[in-house]
TORROMAR-183903 format. One record per atom (N, C-alpha, C): residue number from 1; atom name; x, y, z. Coordinates in pm, 1 decimal. Example, Ala and Ser with C-alpha at 12.3 -4.5 7.8 and 13.67 -1.06 7.14 Angstrom:
<sites>
<site i="1" at="N" xx="1319.0" yy="-569.0" zz="780.0"/>
<site i="1" at="CA" xx="1230.0" yy="-450.0" zz="780.0"/>
<site i="1" at="C" xx="1320.0" yy="-330.0" zz="780.0"/>
<site i="2" at="N" xx="1285.0" yy="-225.0" zz="708.0"/>
<site i="2" at="CA" xx="1367.0" yy="-106.0" zz="714.0"/>
<site i="2" at="C" xx="1290.0" yy="3.0" zz="787.0"/>
</sites>
This chain:
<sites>
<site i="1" at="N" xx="1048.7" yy="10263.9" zz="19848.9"/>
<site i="1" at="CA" xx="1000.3" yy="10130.8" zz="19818.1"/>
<site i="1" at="C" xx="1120.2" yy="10045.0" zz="19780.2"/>
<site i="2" at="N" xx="1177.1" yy="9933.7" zz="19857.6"/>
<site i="2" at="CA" xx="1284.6" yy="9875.1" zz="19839.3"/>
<site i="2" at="C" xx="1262.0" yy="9761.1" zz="19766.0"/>
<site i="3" at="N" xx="1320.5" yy="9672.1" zz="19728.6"/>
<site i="3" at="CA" xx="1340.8" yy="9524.4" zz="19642.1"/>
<site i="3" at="C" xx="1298.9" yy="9413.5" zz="19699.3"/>
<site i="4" at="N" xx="1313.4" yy="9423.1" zz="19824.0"/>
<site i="4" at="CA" xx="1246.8" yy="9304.1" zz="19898.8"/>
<site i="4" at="C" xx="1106.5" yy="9263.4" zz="19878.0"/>
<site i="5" at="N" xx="1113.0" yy="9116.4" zz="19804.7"/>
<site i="5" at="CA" xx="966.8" yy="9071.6" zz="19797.0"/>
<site i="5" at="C" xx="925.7" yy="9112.6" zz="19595.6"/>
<site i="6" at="N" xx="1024.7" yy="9191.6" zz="19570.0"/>
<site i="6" at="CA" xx="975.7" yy="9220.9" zz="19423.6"/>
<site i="6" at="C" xx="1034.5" yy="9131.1" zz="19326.4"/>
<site i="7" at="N" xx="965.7" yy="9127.8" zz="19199.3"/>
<site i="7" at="CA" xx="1014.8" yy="9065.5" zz="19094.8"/>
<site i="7" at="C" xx="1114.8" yy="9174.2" zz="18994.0"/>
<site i="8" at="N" xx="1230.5" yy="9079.4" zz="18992.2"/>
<site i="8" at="CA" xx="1335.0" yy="9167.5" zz="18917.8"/>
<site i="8" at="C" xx="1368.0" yy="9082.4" zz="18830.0"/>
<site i="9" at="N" xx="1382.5" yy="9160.5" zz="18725.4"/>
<site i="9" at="CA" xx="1412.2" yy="9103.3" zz="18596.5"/>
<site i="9" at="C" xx="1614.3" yy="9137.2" zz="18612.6"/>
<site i="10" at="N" xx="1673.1" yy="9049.9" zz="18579.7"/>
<site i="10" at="CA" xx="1793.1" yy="9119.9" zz="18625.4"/>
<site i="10" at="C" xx="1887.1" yy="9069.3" zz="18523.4"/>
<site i="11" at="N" xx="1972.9" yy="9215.2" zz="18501.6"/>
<site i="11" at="CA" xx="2040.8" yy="9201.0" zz="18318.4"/>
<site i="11" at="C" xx="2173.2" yy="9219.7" zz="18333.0"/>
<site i="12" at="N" xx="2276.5" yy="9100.3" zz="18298.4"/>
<site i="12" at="CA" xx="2393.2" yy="9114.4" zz="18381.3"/>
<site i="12" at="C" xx="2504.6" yy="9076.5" zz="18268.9"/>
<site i="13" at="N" xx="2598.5" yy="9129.5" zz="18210.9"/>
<site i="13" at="CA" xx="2720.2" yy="9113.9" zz="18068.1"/>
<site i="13" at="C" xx="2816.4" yy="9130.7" zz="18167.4"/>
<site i="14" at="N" xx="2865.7" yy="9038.9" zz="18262.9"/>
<site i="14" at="CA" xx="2975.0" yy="9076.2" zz="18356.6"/>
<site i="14" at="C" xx="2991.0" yy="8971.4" zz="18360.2"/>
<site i="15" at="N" xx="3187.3" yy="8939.4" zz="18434.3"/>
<site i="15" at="CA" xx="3208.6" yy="8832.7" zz="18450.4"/>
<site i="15" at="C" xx="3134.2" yy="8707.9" zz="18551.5"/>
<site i="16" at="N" xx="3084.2" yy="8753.6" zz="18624.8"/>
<site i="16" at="CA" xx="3057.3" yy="8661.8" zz="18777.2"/>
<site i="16" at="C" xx="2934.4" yy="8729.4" zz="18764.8"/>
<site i="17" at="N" xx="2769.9" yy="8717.7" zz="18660.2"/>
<site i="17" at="CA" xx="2679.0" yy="8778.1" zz="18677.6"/>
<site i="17" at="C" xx="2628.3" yy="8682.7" zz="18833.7"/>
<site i="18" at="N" xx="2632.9" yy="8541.8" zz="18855.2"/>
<site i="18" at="CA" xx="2580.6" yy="8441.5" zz="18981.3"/>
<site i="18" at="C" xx="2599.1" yy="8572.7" zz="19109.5"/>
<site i="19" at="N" xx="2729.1" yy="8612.2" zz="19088.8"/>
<site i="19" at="CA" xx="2728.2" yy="8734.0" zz="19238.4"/>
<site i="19" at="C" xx="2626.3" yy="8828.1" zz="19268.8"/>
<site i="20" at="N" xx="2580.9" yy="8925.1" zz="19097.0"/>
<site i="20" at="CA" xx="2557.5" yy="9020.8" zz="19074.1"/>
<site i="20" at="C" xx="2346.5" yy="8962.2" zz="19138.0"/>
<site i="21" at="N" xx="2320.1" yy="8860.4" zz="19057.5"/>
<site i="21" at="CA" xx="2212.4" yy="8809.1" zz="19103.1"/>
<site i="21" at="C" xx="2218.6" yy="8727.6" zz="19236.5"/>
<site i="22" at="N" xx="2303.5" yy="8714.4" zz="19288.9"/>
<site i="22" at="CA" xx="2290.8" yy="8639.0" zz="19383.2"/>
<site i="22" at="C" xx="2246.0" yy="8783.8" zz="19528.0"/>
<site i="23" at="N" xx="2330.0" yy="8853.3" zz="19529.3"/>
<site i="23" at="CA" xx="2256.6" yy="9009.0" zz="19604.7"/>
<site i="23" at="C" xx="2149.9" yy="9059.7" zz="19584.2"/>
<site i="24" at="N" xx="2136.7" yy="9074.1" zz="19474.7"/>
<site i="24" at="CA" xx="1974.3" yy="9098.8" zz="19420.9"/>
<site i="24" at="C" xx="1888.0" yy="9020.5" zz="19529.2"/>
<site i="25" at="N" xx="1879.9" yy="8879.3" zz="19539.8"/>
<site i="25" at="CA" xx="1821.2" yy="8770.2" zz="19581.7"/>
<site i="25" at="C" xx="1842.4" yy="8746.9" zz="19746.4"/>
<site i="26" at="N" xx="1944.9" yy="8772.3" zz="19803.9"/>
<site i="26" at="CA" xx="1984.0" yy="8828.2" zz="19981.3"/>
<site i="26" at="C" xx="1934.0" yy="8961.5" zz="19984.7"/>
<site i="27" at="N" xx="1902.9" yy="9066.3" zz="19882.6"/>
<site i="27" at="CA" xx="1769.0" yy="9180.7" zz="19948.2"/>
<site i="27" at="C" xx="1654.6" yy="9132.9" zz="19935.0"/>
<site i="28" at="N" xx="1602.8" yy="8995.5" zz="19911.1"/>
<site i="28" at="CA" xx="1497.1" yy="8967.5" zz="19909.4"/>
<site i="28" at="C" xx="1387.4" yy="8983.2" zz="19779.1"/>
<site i="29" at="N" xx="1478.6" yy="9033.1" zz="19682.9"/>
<site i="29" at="CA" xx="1399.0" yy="9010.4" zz="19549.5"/>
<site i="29" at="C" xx="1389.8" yy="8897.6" zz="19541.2"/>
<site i="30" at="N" xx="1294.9" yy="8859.4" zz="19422.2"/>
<site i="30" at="CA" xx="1283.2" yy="8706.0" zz="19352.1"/>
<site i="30" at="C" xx="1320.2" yy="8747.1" zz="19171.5"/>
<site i="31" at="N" xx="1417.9" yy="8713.6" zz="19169.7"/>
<site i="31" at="CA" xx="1506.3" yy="8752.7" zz="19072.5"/>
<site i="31" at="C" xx="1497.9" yy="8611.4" zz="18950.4"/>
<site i="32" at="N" xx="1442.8" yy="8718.4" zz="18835.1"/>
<site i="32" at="CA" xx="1505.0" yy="8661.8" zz="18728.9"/>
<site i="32" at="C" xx="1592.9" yy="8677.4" zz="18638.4"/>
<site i="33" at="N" xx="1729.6" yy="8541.3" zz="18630.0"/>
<site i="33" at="CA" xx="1808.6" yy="8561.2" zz="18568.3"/>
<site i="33" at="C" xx="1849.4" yy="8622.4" zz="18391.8"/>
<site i="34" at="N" xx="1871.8" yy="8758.5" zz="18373.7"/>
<site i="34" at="CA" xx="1932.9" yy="8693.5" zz="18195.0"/>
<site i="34" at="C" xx="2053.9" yy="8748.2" zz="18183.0"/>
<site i="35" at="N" xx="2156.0" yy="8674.1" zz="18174.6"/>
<site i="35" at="CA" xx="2295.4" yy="8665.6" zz="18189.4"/>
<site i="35" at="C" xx="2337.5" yy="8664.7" zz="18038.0"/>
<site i="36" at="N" xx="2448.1" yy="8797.0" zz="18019.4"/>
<site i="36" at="CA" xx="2494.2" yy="8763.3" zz="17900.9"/>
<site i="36" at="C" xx="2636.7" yy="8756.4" zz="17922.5"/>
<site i="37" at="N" xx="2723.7" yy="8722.5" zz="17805.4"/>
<site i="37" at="CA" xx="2879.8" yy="8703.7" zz="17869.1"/>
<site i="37" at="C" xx="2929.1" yy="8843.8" zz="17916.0"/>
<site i="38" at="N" xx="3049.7" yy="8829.5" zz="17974.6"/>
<site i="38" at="CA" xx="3127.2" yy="8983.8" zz="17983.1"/>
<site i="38" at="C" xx="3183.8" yy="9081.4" zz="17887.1"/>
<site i="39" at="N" xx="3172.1" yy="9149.1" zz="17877.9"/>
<site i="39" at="CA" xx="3181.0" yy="9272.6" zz="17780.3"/>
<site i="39" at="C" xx="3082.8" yy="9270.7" zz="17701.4"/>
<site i="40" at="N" xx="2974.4" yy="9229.0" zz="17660.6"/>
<site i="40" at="CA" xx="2887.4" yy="9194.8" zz="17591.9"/>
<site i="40" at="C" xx="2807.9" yy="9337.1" zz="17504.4"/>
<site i="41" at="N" xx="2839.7" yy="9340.2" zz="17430.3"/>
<site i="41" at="CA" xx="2762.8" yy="9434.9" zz="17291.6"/>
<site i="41" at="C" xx="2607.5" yy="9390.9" zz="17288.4"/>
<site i="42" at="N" xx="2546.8" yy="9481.4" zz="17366.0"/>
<site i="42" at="CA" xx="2381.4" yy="9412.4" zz="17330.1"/>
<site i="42" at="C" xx="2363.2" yy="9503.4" zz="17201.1"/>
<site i="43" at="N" xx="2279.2" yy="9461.3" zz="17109.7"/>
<site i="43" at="CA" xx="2172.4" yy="9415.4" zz="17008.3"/>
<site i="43" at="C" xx="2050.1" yy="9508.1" zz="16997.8"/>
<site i="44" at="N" xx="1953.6" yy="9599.8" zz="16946.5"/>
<site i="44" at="CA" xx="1867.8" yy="9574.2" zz="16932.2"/>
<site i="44" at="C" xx="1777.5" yy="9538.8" zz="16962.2"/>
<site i="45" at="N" xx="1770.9" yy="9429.1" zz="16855.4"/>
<site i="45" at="CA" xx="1720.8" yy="9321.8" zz="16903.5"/>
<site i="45" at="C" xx="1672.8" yy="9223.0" zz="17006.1"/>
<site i="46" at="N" xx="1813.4" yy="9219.1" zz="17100.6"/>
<site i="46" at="CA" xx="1851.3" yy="9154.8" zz="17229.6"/>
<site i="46" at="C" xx="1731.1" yy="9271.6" zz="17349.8"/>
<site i="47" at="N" xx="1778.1" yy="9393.5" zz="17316.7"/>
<site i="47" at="CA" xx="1713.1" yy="9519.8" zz="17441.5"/>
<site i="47" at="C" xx="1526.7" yy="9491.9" zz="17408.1"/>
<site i="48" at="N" xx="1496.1" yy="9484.1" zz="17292.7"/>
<site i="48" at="CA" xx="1357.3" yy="9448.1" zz="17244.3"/>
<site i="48" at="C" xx="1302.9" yy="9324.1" zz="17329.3"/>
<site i="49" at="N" xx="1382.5" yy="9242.1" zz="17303.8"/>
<site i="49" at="CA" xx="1390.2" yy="9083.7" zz="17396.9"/>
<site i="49" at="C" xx="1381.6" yy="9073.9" zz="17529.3"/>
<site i="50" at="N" xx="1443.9" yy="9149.7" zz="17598.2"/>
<site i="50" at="CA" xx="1468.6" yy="9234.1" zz="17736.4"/>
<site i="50" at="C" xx="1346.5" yy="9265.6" zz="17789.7"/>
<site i="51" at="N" xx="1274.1" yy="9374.5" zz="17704.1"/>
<site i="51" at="CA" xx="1206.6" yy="9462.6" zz="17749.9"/>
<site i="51" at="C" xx="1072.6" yy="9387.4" zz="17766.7"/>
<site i="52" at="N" xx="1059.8" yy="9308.6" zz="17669.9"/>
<site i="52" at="CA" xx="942.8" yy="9200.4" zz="17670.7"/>
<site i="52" at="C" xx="950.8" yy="9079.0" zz="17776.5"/>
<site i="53" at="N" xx="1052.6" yy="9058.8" zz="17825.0"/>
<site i="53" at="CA" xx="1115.8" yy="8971.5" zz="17925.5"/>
<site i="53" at="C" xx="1075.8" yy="9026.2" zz="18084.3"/>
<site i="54" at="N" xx="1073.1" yy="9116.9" zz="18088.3"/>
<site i="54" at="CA" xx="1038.7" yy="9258.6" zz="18168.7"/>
<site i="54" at="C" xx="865.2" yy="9282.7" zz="18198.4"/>
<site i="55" at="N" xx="828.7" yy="9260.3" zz="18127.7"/>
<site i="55" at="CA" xx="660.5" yy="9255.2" zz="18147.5"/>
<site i="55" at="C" xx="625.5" yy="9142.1" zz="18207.0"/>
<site i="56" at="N" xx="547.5" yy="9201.5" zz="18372.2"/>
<site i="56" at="CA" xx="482.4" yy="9126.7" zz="18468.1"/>
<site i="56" at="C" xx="654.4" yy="9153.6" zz="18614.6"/>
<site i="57" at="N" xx="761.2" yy="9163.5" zz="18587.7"/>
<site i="57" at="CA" xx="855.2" yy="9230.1" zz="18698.7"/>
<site i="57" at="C" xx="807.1" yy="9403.0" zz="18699.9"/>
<site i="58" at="N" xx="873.4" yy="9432.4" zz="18858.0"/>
<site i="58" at="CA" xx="850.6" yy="9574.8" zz="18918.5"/>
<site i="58" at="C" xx="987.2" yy="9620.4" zz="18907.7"/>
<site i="59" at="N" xx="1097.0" yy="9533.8" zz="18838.7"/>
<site i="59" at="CA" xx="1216.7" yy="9614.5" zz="18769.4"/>
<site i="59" at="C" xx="1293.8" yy="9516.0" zz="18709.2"/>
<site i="60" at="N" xx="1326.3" yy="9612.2" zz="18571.5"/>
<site i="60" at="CA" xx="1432.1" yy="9566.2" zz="18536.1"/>
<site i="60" at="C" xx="1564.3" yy="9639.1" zz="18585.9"/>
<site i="61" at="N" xx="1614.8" yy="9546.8" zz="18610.9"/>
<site i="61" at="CA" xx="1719.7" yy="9556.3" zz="18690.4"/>
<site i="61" at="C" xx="1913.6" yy="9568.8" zz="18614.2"/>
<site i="62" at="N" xx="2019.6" yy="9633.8" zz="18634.8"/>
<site i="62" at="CA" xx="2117.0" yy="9600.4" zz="18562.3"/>
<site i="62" at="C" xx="2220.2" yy="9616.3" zz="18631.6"/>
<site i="63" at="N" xx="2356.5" yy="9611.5" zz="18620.6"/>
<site i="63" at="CA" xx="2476.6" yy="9676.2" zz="18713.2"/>
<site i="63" at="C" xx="2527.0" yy="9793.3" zz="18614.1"/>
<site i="64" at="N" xx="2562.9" yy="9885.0" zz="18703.3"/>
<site i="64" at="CA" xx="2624.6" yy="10018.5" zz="18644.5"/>
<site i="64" at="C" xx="2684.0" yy="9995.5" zz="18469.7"/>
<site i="65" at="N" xx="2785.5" yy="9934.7" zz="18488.6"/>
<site i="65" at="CA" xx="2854.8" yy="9858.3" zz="18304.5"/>
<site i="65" at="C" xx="2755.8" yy="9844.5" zz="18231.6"/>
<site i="66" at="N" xx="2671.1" yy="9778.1" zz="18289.8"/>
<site i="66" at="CA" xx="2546.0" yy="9722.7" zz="18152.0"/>
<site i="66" at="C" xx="2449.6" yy="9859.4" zz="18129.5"/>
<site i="67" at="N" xx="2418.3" yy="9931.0" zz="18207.1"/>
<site i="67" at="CA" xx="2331.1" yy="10025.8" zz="18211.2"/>
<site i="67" at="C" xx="2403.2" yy="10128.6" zz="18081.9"/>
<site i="68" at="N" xx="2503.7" yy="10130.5" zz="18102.9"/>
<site i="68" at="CA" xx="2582.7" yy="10226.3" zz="18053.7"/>
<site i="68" at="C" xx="2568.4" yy="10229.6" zz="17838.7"/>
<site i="69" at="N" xx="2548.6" yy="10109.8" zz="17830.9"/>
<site i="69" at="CA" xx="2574.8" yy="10036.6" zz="17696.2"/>
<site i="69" at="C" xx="2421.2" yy="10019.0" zz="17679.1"/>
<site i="70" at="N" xx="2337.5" yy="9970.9" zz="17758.5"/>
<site i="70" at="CA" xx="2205.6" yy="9980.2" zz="17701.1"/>
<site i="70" at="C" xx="2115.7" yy="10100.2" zz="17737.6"/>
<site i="71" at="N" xx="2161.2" yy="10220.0" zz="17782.4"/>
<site i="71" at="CA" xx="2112.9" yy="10362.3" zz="17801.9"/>
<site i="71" at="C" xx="2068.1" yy="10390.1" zz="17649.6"/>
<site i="72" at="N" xx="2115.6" yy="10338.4" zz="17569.8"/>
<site i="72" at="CA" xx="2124.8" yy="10451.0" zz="17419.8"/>
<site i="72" at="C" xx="2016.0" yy="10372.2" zz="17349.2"/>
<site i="73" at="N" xx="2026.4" yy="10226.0" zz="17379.7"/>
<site i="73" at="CA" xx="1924.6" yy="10110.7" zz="17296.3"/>
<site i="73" at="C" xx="1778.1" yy="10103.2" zz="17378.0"/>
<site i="74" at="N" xx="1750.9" yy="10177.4" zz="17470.4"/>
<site i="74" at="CA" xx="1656.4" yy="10169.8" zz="17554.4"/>
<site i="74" at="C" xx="1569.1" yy="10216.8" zz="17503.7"/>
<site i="75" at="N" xx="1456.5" yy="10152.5" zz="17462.4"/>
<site i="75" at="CA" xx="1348.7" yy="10213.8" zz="17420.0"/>
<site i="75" at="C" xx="1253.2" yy="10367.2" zz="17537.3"/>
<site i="76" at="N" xx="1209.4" yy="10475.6" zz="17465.0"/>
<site i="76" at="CA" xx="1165.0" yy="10563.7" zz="17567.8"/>
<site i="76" at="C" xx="1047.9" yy="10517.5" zz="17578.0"/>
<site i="77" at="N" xx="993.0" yy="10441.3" zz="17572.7"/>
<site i="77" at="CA" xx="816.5" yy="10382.9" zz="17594.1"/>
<site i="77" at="C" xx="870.3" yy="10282.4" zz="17670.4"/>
<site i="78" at="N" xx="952.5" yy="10228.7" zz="17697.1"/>
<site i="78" at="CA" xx="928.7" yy="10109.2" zz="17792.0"/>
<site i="78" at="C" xx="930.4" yy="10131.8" zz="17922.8"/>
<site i="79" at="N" xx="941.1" yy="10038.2" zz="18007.8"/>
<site i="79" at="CA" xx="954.0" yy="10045.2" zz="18159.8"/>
<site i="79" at="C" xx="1089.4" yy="10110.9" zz="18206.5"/>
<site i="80" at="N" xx="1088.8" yy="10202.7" zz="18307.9"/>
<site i="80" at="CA" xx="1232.5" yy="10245.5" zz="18302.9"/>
<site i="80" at="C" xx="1362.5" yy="10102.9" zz="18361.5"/>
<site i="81" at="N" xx="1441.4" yy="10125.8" zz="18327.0"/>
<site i="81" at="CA" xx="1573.0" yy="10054.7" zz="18367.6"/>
<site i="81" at="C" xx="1692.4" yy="10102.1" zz="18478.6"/>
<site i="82" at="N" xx="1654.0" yy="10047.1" zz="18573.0"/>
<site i="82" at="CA" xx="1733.8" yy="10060.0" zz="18654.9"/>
<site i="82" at="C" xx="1843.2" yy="9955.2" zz="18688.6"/>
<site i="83" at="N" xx="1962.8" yy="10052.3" zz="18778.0"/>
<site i="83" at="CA" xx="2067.8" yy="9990.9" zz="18766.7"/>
<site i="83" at="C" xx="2140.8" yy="10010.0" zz="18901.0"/>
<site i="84" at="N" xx="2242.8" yy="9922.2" zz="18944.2"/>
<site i="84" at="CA" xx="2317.5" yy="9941.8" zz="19100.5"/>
<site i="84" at="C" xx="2429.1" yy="9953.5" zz="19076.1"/>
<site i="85" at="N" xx="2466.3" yy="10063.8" zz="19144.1"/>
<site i="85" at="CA" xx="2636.9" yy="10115.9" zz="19126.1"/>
<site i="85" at="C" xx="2688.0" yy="10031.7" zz="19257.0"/>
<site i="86" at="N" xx="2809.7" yy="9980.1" zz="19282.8"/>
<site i="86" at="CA" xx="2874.1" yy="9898.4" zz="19376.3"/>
<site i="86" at="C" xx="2990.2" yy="9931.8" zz="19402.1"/>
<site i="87" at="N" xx="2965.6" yy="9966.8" zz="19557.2"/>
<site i="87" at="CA" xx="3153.0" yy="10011.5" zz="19630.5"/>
<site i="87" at="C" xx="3183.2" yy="9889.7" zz="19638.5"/>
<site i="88" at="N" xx="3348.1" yy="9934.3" zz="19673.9"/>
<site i="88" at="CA" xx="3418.5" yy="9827.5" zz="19736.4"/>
<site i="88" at="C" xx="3464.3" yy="9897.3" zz="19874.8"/>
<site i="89" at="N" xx="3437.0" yy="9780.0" zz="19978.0"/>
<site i="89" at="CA" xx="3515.7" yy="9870.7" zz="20121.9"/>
<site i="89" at="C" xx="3573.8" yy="9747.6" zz="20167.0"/>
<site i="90" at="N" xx="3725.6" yy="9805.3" zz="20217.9"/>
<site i="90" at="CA" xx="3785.8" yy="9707.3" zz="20233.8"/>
<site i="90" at="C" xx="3805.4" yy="9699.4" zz="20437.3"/>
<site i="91" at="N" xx="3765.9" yy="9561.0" zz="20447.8"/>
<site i="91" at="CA" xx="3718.7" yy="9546.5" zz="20609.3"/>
<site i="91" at="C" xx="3965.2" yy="9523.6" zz="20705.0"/>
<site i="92" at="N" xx="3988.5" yy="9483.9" zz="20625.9"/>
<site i="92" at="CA" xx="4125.6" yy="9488.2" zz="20635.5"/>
<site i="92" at="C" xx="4224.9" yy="9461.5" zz="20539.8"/>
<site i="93" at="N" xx="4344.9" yy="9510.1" zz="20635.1"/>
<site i="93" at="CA" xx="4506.5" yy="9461.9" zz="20502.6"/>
<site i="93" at="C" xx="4477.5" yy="9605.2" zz="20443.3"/>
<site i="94" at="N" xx="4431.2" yy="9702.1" zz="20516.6"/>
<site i="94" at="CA" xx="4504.1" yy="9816.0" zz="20405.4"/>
<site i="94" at="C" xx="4608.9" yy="9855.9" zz="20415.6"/>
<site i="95" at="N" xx="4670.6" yy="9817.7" zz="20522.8"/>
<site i="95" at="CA" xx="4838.9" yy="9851.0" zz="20509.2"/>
<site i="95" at="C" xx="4874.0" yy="9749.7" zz="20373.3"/>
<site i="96" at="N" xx="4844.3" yy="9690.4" zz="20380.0"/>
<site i="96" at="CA" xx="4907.4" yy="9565.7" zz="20243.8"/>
<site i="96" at="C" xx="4894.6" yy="9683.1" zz="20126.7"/>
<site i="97" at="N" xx="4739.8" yy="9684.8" zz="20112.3"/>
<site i="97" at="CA" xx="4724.8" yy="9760.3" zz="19958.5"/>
<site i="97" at="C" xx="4793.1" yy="9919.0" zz="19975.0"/>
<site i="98" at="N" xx="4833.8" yy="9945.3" zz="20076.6"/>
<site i="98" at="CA" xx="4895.2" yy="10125.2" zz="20030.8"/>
<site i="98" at="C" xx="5016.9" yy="10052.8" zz="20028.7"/>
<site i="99" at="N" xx="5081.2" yy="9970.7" zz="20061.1"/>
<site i="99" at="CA" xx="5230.9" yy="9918.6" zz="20043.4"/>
<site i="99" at="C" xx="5272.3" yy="9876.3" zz="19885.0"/>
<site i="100" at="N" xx="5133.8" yy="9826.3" zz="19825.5"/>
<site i="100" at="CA" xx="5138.4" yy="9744.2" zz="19687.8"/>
<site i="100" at="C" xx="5105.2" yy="9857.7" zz="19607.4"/>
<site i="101" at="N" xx="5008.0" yy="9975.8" zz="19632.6"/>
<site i="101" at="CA" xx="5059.1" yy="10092.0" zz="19557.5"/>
<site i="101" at="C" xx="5142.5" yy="10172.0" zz="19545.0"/>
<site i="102" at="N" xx="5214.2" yy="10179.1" zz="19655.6"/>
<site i="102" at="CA" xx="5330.6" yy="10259.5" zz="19720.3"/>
<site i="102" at="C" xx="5456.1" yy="10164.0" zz="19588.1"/>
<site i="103" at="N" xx="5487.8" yy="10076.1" zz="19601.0"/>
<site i="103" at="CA" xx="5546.4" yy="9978.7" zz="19531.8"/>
<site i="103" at="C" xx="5552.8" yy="9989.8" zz="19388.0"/>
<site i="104" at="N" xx="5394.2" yy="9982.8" zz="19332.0"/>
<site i="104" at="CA" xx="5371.5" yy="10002.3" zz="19165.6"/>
<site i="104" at="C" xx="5423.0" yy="10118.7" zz="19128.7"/>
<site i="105" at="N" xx="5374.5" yy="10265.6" zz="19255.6"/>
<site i="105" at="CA" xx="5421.1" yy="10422.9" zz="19202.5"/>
<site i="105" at="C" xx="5567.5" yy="10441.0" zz="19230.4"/>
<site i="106" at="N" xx="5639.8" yy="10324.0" zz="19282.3"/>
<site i="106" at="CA" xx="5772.0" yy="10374.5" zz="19331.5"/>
<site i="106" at="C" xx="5761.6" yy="10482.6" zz="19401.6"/>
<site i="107" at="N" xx="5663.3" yy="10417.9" zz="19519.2"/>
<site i="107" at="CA" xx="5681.7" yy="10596.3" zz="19595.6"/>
<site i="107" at="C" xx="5800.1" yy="10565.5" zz="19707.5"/>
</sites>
């Protein structure tokens, strides 16, 4: 059962959360935003806020970082929390980047 067409609650303490929701929203979720700054120490309080924020979506939604920090504050009665881990693949210039590591390691 994929994201397309669902309501996502989507929980983002990263720099550029607009990216993080903006993919969410090109798979065809209908995404709602709650953006906190980067590095962000959630609260309590804040995950309580969340979770109630969360009632009436088919996920709450997070990126790997945030999941990580609100795993422990997660209430076990609530809805579960899910989260998207993200590669990077690089389409060209990898001669560039093994040259610029080659460079940093003094190889």
């Amino acid at each position: 059962d994929g994201i397309a067409g669902a309501d996502i609650l989507a929980i983002a303490g990263i720099g550029a959360p607009r990216s993080f929701f903006g993919q969410l929203a090109n798979a065809g979720a209908r995404v709602t935003q709650c953006p906190y700054p980067d590095h962000h120490r959630f609260t309590e309080r804040e995950v309580a806020e969340i979770v109630a924020a969360s009632t009436g979506h088919k996920y709450a939604t997070t990126t790997l970082k945030d999941a990580v920090k609100l795993r422990h504050l997660w209430p076990a009665k609530a809805p579960p929390l899910w989260y998207v881990s993200q590669a990077v693949g690089v389409s060209g210039g990898v001669s560039l980047i093994d040259t610029a590591i080659a460079d940093v390691l003094h190889i």
